[in-house]
C-alpha positions, 0 to 999 in steps of 0.5 A, a space after each residue: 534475446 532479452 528474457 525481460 526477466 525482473 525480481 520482485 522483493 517486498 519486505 513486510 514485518 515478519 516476511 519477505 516475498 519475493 517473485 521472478 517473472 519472465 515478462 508476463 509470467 511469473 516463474 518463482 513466488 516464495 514467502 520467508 516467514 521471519 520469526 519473532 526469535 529470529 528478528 529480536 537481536 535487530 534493534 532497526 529494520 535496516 539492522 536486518 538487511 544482510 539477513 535478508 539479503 542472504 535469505 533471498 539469494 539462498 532461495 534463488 540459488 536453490 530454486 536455479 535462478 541465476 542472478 546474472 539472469 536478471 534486467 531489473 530488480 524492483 524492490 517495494 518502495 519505503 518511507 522516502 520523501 514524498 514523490 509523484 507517482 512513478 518506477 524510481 531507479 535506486 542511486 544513492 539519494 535514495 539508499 540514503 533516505 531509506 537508511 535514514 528513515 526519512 519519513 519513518 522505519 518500516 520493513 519495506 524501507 529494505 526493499 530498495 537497499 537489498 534491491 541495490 545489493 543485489 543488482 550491483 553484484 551483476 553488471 546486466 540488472 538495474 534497481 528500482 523502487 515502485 510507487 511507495 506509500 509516499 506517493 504524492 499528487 494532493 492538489 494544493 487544496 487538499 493539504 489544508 488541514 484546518 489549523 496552520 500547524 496541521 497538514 493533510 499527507 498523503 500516504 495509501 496502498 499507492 502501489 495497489 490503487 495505481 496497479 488496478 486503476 490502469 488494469 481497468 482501464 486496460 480493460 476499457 482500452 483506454 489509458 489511465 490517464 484519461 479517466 476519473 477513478 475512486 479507488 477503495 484499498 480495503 485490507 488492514 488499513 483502509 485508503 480511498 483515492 480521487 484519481 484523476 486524469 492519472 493523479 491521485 489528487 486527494 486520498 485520506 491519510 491511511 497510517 494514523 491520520 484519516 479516514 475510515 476506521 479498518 480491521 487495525 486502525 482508527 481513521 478519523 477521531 472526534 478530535 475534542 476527545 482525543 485531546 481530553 484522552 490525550 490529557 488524561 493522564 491515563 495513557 502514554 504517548 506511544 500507547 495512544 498512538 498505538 490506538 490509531 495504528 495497530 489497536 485500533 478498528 476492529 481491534 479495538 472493538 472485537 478483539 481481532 484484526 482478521 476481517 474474515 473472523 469479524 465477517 463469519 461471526 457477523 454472519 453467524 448472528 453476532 450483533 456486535 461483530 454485524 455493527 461494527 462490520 456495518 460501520 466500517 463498510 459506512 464510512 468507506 462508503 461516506 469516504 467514496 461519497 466525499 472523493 465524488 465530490 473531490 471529481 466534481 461528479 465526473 466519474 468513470 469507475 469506482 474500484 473496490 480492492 484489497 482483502 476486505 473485497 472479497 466480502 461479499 456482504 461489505 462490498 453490497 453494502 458500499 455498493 447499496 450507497 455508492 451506485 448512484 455515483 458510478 460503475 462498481 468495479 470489484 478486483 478482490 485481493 491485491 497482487 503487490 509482488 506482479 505490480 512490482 515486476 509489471 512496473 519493472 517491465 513497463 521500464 524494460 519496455 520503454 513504455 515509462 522512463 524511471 524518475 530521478 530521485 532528488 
């Protein structure tokens, strides 16, 4: 009889989480801390996929899971192409792409590679990716940018907005499908999406395009002072990228990028650090404003999720602008790894079929 039993992989930066559920139920969660020393030899992300490879297969064998055990490994989706939202099998388009780094380098481009590995050295398990940060459904309209040279792209939280957009409305006893949702990611970056009807038809560029400001990002920049930064002839490319991505928000401002260190000192009377929180629960709220107004009004919940949720002074703050607009729904966190297998054993299931990736 079928365990359902999915592996969870989700490379960060300097980690590597990976989880083993038996359906509903999680039954092995461990983070891999990777050291600075121990990455610096890797001159590419994909120059550390063996190593982490051999760090996960070590864990599960010490922890008594048989890799034979496993239906389906899922590994945290990378920078593919853009593709509509889904559970993707891993062929080799695929592991081509997220070698090559189509659309950019960045550790989780490791998910679906090792996912592939490891499954292929078993006959039962089948490798899948999960709606990558690519996710893309932008109406038409929404790719305008202003000038034919520029565009609008959709890249967010994809696998946390669409995780609990359908948990609510799960709770609604309803499909997701059916509603109009405003989802708010609030963690390092910050995205907010216009679901609807099961399609995130416009969202800000939450890497280094648009958007709110967050604890390690800038979001949206006057533009004619960026241009006259950019021409100033005191800083490089790469550092003014990395004052959109990285060094910007928060960082740039106090110094941090924990929003719980920002939330403590603006709770403890630093001006500055209350401003500056201010700003960025504004323009969140500016941003919930604007994806109303993409829904035409039509407005079935407004989620707040990620990290930053668990505030509860910045999630008032939103809440104080946006009410008018609908029902507030607040799940604190994100849980990437249970995402990942659900969207696994939705697969097994035969509740979704996986998409072709082309």
């Amino acid at each position: 009889m079928s365990k359902e039993r999915i592996l969870a992989i989700n490379p960060g930066s300097t980690s590597t989480k990976i989880a083993v559920y038996e359906g509903n139920k999680n039954i092995f969660l461990k983070t891999l801390r990777h050291s600075s020393e121990e990455l610096k030899d890797f001159a590419k992300i994909t120059d550390q996929f063996a190593f982490r490879r051999e760090i996960i297969l070590k864990e599960l064998t010490q922890a008594n899971i048989d890799v034979d055990s496993l239906e389906a490994i899922v590994g945290r989706g990378g920078l593919v192409k853009p593709i509509p939202s889904g559970v993707y099998e891993v062929n080799e388009k695929l592991i081509e792409d997220l070698k090559a780094g189509v659309m950019g380098e960045h550790a989780s481009n490791l998910g679906g590679l090792i996912a592939y590995d490891i499954a292929r050295t078993q006959g039962k398990a089948k490798a899948y990716i999960a709606d990558p940060v690519v996710v893309d459904e932008l109406q038409d309209v929404a790719r305008i940018a202003g000038h034919p040279l520029f565009k609008r792209v959709s890249i967010f939280h994809a696998l946390n907005q669409k995780a609990v957009a359908r948990t609510y409305a799960k709770s609604l006893n309803k499909k997701y499908e059916d509603l109009n949702l405003i989802v708010a990611h609030l963690g390092g970056g910050i995205s907010v999406g216009a679901h609807c009807k099961g399609k995130v038809i416009d969202v800000n560029n939450a890497l280094d395009g648009d958007g709110p400001f967050s604890p390690e990002r800038s979001g949206s920049l006057p533009v004619g002072q960026l241009v006259s930064l950019c021409f100033s002839g005191k800083h490089t490319q790469n550092e003014i990228k990395k004052m959109i991505t990285g060094q910007g928000g928060y960082v740039a401002y106090l110094g941090t990028n924990s929003a719980y260190d920002v939330e403590m000192a603006a709770r403890n009377g630093d001006e500055k650090a209350r401003l500056i929180q201010d700003a960025m629960a504004y323009q969140v709220g500016k941003e919930i404003g604007a994806m109303s107004a993409v829904l035409k009004g039509q407005v079935d919940g407004i989620i707040l999720t990620g990290g930053i949720a668990h505030n509860t002074y910045f999630v008032n703050y939103i809440k104080e602008m946006v009410a008018h607009l609908g029902p507030i729904i607040v799940y604190p966190g994100e849980d990437e790894m249970e995402a990942l297998a659900m969207n696994g054993l939705m697969v097994l299931r035969g509740e979704v079929q996986p998409r072709i990736y082309e």
